[in-house]
N, C-alpha and C positions, 0 to 999 in steps of 0.2 A: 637472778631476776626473780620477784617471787611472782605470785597472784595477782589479778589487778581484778580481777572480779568481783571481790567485797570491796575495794574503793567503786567502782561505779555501784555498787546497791547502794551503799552508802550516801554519795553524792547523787544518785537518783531522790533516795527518802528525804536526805536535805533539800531538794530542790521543790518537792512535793509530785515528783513524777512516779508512775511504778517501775520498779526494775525489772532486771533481765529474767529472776531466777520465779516471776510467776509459770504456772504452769500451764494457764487456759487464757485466752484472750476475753477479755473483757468488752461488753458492751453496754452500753449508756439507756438505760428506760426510764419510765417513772411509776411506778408502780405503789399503791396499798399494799398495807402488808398487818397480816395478825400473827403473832407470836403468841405464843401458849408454852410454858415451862412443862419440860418433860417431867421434875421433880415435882411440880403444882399445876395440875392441870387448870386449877382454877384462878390461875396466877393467867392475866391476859395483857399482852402489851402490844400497841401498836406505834408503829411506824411505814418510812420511809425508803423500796428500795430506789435506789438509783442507780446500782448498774450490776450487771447480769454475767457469767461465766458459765462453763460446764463445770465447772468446779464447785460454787456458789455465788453468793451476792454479796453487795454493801448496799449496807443501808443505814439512813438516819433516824435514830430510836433517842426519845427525851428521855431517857431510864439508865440506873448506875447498873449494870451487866458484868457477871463477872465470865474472866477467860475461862475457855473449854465447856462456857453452861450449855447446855441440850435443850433446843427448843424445835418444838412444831412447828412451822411459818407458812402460811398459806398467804397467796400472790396470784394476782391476775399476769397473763403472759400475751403481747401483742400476736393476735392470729391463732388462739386457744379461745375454744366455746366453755372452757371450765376451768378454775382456779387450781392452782397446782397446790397440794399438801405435801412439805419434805420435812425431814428430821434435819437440821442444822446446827453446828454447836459455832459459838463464837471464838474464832482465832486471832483476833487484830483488833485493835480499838486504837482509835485518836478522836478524842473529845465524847461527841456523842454520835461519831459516826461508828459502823462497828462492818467488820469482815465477817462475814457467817460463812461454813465450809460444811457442803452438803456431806449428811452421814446415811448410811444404809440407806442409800435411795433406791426404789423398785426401779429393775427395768424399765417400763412404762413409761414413769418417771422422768429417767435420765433421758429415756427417746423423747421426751415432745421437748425440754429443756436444749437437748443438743439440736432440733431439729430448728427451734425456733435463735440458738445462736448463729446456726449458720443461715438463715432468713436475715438476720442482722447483719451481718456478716456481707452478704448479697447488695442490703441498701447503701452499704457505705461505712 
């Protein structure tokens, strides 16, 4: 009998669902978002997130992004008085939607991020 774990990720990504093997639970917002390249600071792109993890975000960016780039993203957070700044690099693309996965994020940081998934997490 082998594995059957990469047939459901597999038929999860074909169906357009997420699989089993994320690591943080993901929730649904809509947020601005500025990106700044960590190699060009004066490189600025804006987007789209649309939904939130302790891990990082997805979001939709009208820009060709290549994997593993390192960017600044500042985002506003539902129930935060001030816009969150993290370091994020791009893991996952389909079309012009893209996975960012938070990098050396402060303490600080991580606390109002986790504080405010589990606020989500509460509404439903």
């Amino acid at each position: 009998m082998g594995d059957e774990s990469g047939n459901r990720h597999t038929e999860a990504a074909a169906a357009g669902r997420p699989s089993d093997r994320r690591r943080a639970t993901r929730y649904q917002i809509e947020a601005g978002m500025v990106a700044r390249s960590a190699g060009n600071r004066s490189r600025v792109i804006r987007g789209r997130i649309v939904d939130l993890s302790q891990a990082g975000v997805s979001a939709v960016i009208a820009a060709d992004l290549s994997m593993g780039e390192v960017f600044e993203i500042e985002f506003g957070l539902p129930y935060a008085s001030k816009p969150v700044r993290i370091e994020a690099a791009i893991c996952n693309r389909e079309g012009y939607r893209y996975g960012l996965e938070f990098v050396r994020a402060l303490a600080a940081q991580q606390e109002l991020i986790n504080r405010t998934c589990a606020a989500l997490a509460l509404l439903g």
